[in-house]
Structure formats: structure tokens, C-alpha cells
C-alpha positions in Angstrom: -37.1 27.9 14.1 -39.4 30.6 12.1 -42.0 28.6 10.1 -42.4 30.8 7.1 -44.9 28.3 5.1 -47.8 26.5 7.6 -50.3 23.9 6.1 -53.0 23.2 8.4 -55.3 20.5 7.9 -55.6 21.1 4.3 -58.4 19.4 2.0 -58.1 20.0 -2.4 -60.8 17.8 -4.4 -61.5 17.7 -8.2 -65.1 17.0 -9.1 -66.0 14.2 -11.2 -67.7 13.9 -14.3 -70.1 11.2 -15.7 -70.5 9.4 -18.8 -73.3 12.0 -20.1 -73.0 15.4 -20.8 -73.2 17.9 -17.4 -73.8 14.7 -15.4 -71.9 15.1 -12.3 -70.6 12.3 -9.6 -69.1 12.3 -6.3 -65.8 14.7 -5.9 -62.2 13.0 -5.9 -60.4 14.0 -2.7 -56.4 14.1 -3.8 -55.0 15.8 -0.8 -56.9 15.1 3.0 -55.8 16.8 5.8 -52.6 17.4 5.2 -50.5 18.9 7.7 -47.2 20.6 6.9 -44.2 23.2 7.9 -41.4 24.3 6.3 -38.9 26.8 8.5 -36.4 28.8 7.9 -33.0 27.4 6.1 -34.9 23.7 6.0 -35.5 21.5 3.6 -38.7 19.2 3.7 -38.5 16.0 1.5 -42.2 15.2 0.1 -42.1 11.2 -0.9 -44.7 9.1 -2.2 -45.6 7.0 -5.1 -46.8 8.6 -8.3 -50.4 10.2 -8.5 -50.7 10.2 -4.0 -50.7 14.4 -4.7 -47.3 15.4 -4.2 -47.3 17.9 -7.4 -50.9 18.7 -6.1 -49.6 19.8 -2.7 -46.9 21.7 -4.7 -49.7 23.6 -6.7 -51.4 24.5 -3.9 -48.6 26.2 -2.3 -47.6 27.9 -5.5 -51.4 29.3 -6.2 -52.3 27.6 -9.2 -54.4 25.4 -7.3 -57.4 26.5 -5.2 -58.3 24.2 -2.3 -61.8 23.6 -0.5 -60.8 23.8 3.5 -58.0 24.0 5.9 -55.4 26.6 6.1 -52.1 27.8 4.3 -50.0 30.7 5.2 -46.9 32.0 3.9 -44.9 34.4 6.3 -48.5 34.6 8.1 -50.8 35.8 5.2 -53.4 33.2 4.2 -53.8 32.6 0.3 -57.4 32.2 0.6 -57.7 35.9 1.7 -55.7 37.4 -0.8 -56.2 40.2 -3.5 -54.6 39.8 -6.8 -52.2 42.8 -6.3 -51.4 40.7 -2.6 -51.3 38.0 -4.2 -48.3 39.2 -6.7 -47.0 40.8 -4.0 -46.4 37.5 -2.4 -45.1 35.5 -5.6 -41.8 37.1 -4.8 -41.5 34.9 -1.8 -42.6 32.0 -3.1 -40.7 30.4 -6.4 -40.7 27.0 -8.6 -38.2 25.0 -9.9 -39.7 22.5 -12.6 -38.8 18.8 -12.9 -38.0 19.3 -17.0 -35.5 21.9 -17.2 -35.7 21.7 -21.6 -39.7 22.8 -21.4 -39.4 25.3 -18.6 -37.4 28.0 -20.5 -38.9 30.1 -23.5 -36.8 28.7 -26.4 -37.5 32.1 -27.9 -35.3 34.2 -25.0 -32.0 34.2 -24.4 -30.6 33.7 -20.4 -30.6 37.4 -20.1 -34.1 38.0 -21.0 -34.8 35.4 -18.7 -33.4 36.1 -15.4 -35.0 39.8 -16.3 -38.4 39.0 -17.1 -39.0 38.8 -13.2 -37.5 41.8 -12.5 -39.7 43.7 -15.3 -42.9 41.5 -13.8 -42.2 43.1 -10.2 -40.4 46.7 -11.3 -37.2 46.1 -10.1 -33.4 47.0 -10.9 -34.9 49.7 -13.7 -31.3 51.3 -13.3 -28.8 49.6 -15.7 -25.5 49.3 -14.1 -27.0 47.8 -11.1 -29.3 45.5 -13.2 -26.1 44.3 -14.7 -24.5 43.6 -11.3 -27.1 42.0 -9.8 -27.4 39.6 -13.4 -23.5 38.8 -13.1 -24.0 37.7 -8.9 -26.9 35.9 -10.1 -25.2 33.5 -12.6 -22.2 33.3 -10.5 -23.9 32.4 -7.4 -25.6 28.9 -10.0 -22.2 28.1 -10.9 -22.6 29.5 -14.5 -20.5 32.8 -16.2 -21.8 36.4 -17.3 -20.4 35.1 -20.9 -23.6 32.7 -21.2 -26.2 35.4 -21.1 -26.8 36.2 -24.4 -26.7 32.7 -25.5 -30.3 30.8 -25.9 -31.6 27.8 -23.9 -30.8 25.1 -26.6 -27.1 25.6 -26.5 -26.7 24.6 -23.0 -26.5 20.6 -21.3 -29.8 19.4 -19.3 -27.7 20.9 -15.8 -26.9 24.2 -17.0 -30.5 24.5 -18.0 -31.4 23.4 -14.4 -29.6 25.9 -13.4 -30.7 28.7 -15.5 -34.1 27.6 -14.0 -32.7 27.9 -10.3 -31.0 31.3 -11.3 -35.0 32.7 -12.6 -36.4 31.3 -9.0 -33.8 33.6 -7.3 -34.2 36.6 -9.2 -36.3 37.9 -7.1 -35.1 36.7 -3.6 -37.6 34.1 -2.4 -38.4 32.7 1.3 -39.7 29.6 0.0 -38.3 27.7 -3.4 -40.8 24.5 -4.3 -38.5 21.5 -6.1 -40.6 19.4 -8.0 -38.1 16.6 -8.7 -35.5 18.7 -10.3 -33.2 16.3 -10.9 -35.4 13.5 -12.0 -34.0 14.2 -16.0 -30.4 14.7 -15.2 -28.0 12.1 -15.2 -26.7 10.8 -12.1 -23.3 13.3 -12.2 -25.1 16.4 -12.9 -27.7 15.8 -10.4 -24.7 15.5 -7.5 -24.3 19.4 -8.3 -28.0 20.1 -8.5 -28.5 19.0 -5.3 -25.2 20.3 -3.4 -26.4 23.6 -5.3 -29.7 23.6 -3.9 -28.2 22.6 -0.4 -25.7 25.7 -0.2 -28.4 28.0 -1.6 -30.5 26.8 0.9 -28.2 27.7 3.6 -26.5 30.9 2.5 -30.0 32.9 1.3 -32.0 31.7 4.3 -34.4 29.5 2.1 -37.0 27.4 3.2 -37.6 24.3 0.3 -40.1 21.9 -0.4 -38.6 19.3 -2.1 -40.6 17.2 -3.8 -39.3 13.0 -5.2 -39.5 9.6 -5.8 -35.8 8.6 -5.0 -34.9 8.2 -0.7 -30.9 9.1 -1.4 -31.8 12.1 -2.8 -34.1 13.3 -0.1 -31.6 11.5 2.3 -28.9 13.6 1.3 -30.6 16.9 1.0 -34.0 17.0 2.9 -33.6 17.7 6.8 -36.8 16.1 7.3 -39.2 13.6 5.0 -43.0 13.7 5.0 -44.2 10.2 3.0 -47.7 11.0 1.4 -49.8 8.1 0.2 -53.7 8.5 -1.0 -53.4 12.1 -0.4 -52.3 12.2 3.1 -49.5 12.1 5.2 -48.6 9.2 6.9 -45.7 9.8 8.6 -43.1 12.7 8.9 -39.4 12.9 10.9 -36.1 13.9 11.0 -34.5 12.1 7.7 -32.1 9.6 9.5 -34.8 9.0 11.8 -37.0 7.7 9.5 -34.5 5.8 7.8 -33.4 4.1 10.5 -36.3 3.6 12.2 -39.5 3.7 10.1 -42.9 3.4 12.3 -45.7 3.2 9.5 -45.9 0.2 7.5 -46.5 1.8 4.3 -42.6 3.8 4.9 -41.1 0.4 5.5 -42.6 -1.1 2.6 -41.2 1.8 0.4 -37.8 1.3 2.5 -37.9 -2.6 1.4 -37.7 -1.8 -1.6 -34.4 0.3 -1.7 -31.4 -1.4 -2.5 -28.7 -1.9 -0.7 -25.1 -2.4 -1.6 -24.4 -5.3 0.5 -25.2 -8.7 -0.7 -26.2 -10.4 1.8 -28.1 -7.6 3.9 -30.4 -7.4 0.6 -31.1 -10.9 1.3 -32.7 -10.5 4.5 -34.6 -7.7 3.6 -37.0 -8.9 0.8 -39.6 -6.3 -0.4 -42.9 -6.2 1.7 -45.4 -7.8 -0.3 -48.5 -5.6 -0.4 -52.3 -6.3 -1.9 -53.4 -5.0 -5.0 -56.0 -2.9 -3.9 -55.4 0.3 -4.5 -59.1 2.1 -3.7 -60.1 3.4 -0.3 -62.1 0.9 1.8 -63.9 3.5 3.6 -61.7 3.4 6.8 -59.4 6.5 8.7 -56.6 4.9 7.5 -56.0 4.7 3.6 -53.3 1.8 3.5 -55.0 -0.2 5.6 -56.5 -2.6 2.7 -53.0 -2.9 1.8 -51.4 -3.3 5.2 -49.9 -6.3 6.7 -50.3 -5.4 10.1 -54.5 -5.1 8.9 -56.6 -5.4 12.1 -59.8 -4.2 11.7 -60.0 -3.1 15.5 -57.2 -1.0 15.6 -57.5 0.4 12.1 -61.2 1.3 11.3 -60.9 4.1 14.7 -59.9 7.2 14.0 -56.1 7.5 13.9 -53.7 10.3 15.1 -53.3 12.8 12.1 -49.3 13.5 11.3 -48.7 17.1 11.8 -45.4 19.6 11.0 -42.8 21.0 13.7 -39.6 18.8 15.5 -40.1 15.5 16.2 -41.6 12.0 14.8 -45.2 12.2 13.7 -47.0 8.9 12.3 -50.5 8.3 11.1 -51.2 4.9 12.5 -53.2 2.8 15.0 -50.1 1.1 15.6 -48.8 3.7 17.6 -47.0 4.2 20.6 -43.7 3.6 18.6 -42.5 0.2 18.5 -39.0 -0.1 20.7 -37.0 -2.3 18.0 -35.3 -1.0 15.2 -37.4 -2.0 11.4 -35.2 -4.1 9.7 -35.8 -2.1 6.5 -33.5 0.3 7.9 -31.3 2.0 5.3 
């Protein structure tokens, strides 16, 4: 499988501020290490709780963000190395869908100006008639009709506007299509035809996706694989059944505890792991480990193996080799 993005051992910080004016304290570190790939027609889930640098990781991709070390390459050119002209070259491989699809479109355009202003951006379809085809595949292909094009953002339901916003990513033919939670607004109907949307887009324009949530039957319907971030790093990546069935790092079961089931008496027996309150780094490799149940300090404070992209199960933890039984926070 082609790998078209590749995220080596990637490290973003912000620096801190003090109290006084100019005074400056030690730099925040929101993503370290991070290792990630996203091939060809696959779709990576990105899960974690909220502020562990998901959207951060997303920035970073997109080029809004500058990071400090590691590497990341889109169809082999590095985004530290490039010019501005290379670097709008490449922003028509790489596109965004938002998570609030009522502030992402310009209230002041209507669909058509839209879907054109990328076209303009990049110089392409100047001739009319073909400008006008390609506009009329492009709304067909989201599920909408050429008849909504002149009409302007607040006349349409929070899933047309979704998919107005997928329709703009398109435009210009991307490789790679970021997701940050774009269903997170909709209600539960209209997200079922987001996401089979996304999925047959994904497949029929040979698009790699990052797709980036809080919600595990989401990403279990739609991600091929799931990478779970916590503190900034990943702790554990696999194939998405895999890793639903049989979860190897503690902090994955945890967030697996938590997701209900429909039967009764299997929610029973799996009550939520219980985890400490302390959210701050204790200094250790492993970040969870002040919150881990399985907490030995020999095992945990050496250096542990760092989860990496490609095939196959990856986990961040001391724990490791695999444990034979199946979790029973399987879902």
C-alpha cells in the first residue's frame, strides 16, 4: 500500500508565558513523537480525549501549524523544506473538512462561488462550459443537485452544509482529506450519510483520510485502522476490529469500558476502569502511567517501545509482549 502522508517521530510545543510581562517558562510539549501513516484508499481513525492534540496533529498536517523536530512528508516532499509557491502547490493534495459545517462557509457566497473559489486560488477550469461540468459532477458526486448552486449557505440543513464543505475539499482533487469530527454537530441520521459518503469517496477517488473523533462507532464503522493519542502521543495503533476486540494498552481499555453496550447484562460485567485523577506528567516514558492500574514502577519508568504506522498492532507499553487472552472490554 502507497503511503502518501508519513509522520515520523514528530515533536510540536507551544512556549509558555509567565505571570510578568516577556517572562518566559518552560515550553508545553502537545504532540511527542508521534508516529503516523496514512496510504492510499485508507482511512486512519485519530481517538483520544479532548485537549491530547488530535486537532494539533491535524494542523500540522494541514500547514497551519509549524513543528520543532521529526519529519512529515506528503507524496515524499517534506513541509519543512518547502517554498511558498511549493507549498501552494501541495494544498491541492491535501484538504480539510471542519467539525462546524454553519462557521465554515462564507455566509456572504453562494454554493457556486464556493466550490469556485478554489479553482480561481489554483487557475483552474478558466473555460466556462467545462467549469460548469465539472461544478454539476461535483454536487452530484455529494449527493446534492446543480439547482442548489445559486442558493446561499443559510438555506440549507446542518448535512447539506457538510456537504457543501466535502464538495469545496474535492474541488481540487486531493490525496489526502483531514476530518476533524465532521459529524460531531449533525444529528445521529444525517451523520449515517456523512460517514457512508465519506466512505465511498474514500474508495472511488483514491483518498487517503485522517479522521479525527471522540465516538468508537464512528471510527468503527469508517476508520480501517485507529491510532488512540493520550498526552500527546500515541499509545497504541491497529487494525479497527483488532483493537476492539482485543485492546493491549490499558489506557484503550479504559476508553473501551466506557462504551456502552446494548446488552444488559454484558454492561454489568464490564464496569468502567476507574482511573486516578492525576492528569500531569510524572516525569516517566510513559504518560498514563500515574493513571494506570497496571502502575509498576520497574516496568514503566524504562523506556518503552514507541507505536509506529504501517500493518499490524503497534502499542506503547512496558506491558508488552501482547497478552494471549482476550480484554474483557471488548466491543
Amino acid at each position: 500500500m502507497k503511503n502518501p502522508v508519513k509522520i515520523n517521530h514528530l515533536y510540536k510545543s507551544y512556549p509558555r508565558r509567565g505571570a510578568w510581562f516577556g517572562s518566559k517558562q518552560q515550553a508545553k510539549t502537545v504532540l511527542h513523537n508521534v508516529t503516523l501513516h496514512v496510504g492510499e484508499r485508507e482511512i486512519v481513525g485519530l481517538v483520544g480525549e479532548s485537549g491530547c492534540g488530535k486537532t494539533t496533529l491535524a494542523k500540522v498536517l494541514l500547514g497551519l501549524e509549524s513543528y520543532q523536530a521529526g519529519s512529515v512528508k506528503i507524496n515524499g516532499l517534506e513541509l519543512k523544506e518547502l517554498s511558498k509557491a511549493g507549498f501552494k502547490k501541495l494544498r491541492r493534495q491535501v484538504q480539510v473538512v471542519f467539525q462546524n459545517p454553519y462557521s465554515s462557509l462564507d455566509p456572504r457566497q453562494t454554493v457556486r462561488q464556493i466550490l469556485c473559489e478554489p479553482w480561481d486560488i489554483h487557475g483552474l477550469y478558466k473555460n466556462k462550459e467545462e467549469r460548469a461540468q465539472k461544478l454539476r459532477s461535483l454536487v452530484r458526486c455529494v449527493g446534492l443537485d446543480s439547482a442548489h448552486l445559486d442558493r446561499w449557505p443559510h438555506e440549507f440543513s446542518g448535512g447539506q452544509r457538510q456537504r457543501i464543505a466535502i464538495a469545496r475539499a474535492l474541488a481540487l482533487a486531493p490525496k489526502l482529506l483531514v476530518a476533524d469530527e465532521p459529524v460531531s454537530a449533525l444529528d445521529v441520521s444525517v451523520q449515517a450519510q456523512i460517514l457512508n459518503l465519506l466512505k465511498d469517496i474514500s474508495r472511488t477517488r483514491a483518498l487517503g483520510m485522517l479522521f479525527v473523533s471522540h465516538d468508537f462507532a464512528v471510527a468503527r464503522f469508517l476508520c480501517d485502522r485507529i491510532a488512540v493519542m493520550y498526552q500527546g502521543q500515541i499509545l497504541e495503533i491497529a487494525p479497527t476490529e483488532q483493537l476492539l476486540h482485543n485492546p493491549q494498552h490499558p489506557y484503550t481499555e479504559a476508553l473501551l469500558s466506557a462504551v456502552p453496550v446494548p446488552d444488559p447484562l454484558l454492561q454489568k460485567s464490564r464496569e468502567p476502569v476507574s482511573l486516578k485523577s492525576e492528569l500531569i506528567h510524572a516525569g516517566g516514558p510513559c504518560p498514563y502511567a500515574p493513571r494506570c492500574r497496571y502502575y509498576a514502577a520497574s516496568q514503566c519508568n524504562r523506556e518503552v517501545p514507541a507505536a509506529s504506522g504501517g500493518e499490524g498492532h503497534f502499542c506503547a507499553c512496558a506491558r508488552l509482549p501482547f497478552k494471549k487472552e482476550k480484554s474483557r472490554y471488548a466491543v
